[in-house]
BATORTI-721397 format. One line per field, with one value per residue: z, y, x of N, C-alpha, C, O, CB in turn; residue in one letter. Coordinates in steps of 0.1 Angstrom, whole numbers, padded with zeros to 4 digits. Glycine has a CB too. Layout:
! BATORTI-721397
n.zz: [Z|...] $
n.yy: [Y|...] $
n.xx: [X|...] $
ca.zz: [Z|...] $
ca.yy: [Y|...] $
ca.xx: [X|...] $
c.zz: [Z|...] $
c.yy: [Y|...] $
c.xx: [X|...] $
o.zz: [Z|...] $
o.yy: [Y|...] $
o.xx: [X|...] $
cb.zz: [Z|...] $
cb.yy: [Y|...] $
cb.xx: [X|...] $
res: [A|...] $
END
This chain:
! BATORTI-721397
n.zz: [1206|1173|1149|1113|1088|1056|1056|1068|1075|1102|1112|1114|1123|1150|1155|1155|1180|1199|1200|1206|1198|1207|1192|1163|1132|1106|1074|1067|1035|1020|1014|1031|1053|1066|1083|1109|1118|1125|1144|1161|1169|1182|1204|1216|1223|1248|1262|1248|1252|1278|1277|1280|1272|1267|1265|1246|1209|1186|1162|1131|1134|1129|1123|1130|1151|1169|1179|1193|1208|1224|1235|1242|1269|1281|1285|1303|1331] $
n.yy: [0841|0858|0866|0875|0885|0890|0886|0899|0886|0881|0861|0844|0858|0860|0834|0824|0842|0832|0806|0811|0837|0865|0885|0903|0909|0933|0926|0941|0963|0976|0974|0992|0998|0971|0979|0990|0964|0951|0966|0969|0936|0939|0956|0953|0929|0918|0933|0923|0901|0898|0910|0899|0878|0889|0918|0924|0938|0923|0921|0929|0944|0974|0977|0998|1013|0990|0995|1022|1018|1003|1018|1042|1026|1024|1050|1055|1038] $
n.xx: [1253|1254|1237|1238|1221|1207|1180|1150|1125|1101|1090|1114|1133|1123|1122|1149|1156|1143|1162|1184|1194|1214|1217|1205|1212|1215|1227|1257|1252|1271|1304|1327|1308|1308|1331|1324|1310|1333|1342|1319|1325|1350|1348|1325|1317|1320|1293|1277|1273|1264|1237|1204|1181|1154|1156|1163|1148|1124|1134|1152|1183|1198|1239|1249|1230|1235|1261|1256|1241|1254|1274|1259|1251|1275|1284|1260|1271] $
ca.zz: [1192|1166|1134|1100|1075|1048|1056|1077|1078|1112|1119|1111|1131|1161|1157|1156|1188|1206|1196|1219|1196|1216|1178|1147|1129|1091|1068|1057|1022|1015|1019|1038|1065|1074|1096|1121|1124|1129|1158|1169|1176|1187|1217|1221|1228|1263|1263|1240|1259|1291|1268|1281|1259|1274|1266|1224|1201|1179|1147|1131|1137|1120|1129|1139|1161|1184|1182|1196|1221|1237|1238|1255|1282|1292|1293|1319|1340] $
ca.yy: [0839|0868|0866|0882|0880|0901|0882|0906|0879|0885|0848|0838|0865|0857|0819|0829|0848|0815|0794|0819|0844|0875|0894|0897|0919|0934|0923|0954|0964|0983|0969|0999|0990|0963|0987|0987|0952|0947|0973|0957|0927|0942|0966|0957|0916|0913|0937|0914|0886|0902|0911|0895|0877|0898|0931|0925|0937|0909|0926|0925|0957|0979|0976|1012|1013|0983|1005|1031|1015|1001|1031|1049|1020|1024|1062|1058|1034] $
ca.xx: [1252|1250|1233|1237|1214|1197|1164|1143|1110|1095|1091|1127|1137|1118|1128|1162|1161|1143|1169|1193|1204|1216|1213|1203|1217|1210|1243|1258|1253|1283|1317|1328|1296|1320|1342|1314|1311|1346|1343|1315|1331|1359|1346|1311|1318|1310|1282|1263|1273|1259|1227|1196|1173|1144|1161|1164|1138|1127|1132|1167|1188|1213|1249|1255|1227|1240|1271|1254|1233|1264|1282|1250|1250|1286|1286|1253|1273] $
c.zz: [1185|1151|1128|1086|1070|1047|1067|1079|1095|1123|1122|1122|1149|1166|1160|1175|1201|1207|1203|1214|1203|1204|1172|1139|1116|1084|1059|1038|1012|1024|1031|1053|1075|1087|1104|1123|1133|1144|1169|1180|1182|1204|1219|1223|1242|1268|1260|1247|1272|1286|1277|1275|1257|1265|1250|1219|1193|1167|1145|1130|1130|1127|1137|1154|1174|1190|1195|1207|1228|1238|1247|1268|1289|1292|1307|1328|1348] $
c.yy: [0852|0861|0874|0883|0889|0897|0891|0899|0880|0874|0844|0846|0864|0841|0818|0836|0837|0809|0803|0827|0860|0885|0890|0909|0918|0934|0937|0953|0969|0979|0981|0995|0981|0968|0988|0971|0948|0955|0969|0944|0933|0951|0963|0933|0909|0922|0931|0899|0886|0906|0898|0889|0890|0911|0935|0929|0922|0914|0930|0944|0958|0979|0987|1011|1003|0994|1016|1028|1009|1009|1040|1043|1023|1041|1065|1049|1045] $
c.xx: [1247|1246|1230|1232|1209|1183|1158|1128|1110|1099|1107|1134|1137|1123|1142|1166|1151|1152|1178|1204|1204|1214|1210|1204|1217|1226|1243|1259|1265|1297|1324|1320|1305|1329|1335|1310|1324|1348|1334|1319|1343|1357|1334|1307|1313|1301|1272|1269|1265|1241|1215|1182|1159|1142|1164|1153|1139|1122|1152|1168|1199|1225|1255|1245|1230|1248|1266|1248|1244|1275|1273|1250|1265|1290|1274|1264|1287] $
o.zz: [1191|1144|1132|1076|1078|1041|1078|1084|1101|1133|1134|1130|1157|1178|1169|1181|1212|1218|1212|1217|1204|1208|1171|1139|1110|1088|1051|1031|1000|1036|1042|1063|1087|1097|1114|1134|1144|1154|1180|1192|1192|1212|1227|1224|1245|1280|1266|1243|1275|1295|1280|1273|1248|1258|1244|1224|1192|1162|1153|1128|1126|1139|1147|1165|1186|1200|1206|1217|1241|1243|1258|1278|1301|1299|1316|1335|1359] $
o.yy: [0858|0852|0881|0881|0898|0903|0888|0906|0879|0874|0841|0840|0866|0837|0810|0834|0835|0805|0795|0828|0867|0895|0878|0918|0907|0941|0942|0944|0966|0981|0976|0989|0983|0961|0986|0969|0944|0950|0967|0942|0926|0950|0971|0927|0899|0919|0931|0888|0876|0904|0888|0897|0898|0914|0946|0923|0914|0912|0932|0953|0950|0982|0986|1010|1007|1001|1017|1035|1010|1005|1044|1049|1025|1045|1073|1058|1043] $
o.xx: [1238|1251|1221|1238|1205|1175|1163|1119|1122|1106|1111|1141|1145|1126|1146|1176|1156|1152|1179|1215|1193|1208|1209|1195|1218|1235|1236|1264|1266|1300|1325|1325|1307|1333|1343|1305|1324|1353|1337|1317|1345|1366|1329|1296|1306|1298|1261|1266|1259|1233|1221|1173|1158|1132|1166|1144|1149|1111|1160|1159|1208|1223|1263|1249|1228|1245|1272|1251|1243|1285|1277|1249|1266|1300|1275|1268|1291] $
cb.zz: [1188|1167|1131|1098|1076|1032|1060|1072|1071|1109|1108|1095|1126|1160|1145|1142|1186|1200|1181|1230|1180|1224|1171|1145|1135|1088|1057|1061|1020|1016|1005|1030|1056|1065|1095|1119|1113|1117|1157|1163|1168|1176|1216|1203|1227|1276|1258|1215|1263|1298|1249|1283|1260|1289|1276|1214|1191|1185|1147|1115|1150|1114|1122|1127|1157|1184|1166|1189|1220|1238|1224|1252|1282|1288|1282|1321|1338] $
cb.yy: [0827|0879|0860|0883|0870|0903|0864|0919|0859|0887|0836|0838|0874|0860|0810|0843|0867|0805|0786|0809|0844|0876|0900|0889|0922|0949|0907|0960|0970|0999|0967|1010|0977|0960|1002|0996|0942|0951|0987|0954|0916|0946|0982|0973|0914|0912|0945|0915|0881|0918|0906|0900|0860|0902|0932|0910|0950|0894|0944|0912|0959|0994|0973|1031|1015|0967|1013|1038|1005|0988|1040|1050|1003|1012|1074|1052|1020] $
cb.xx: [1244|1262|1226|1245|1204|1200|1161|1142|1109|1081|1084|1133|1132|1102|1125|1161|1158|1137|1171|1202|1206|1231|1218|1189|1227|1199|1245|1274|1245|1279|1328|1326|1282|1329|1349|1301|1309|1357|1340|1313|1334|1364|1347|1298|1329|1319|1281|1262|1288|1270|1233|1197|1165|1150|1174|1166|1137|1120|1118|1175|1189|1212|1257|1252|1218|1250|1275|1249|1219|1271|1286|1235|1246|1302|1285|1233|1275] $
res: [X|X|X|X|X|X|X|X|X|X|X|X|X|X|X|X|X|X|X|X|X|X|X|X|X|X|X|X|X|X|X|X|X|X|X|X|X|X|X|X|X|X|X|X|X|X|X|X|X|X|X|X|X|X|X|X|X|X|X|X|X|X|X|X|X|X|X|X|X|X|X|X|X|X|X|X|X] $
END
């Protein structure tokens, strides 16, 4: 499960990643922004399925940086 919300509360965030979300991710502000979600889902789907609860911060995150962090893991493998 991914989640998109403009709520950054700490709690909600943390309750959120209890309840077995693999993200949580900050809703873009700018329609444009969108083109990285969409790539997201599109190339980076079974990365975050393979995702670890463990292995998440539990603070919501920007869309580029997933981007980026699953582009750094499949150039180390």
């Amino acid at each position: 499960m991914v989640i998109f919300s403009s709520l950054e509360n700490p709690d909600l965030v943390r309750s959120a990643y209890l309840a077995g979300a693999k993200l949580y991710l900050k809703k873009p502000r700018a329609l444009e922004e969108y083109n990285d979600v969409a790539k997201l889902c599109a190339t980076g789907a079974e990365a975050i399925r393979e995702l670890p609860a463990s292995a998440i911060p539990l603070g919501a995150l920007d869309v580029k940086r997933v981007l980026k962090m699953i582009n750094n893991d499949r150039h180390s493998l």
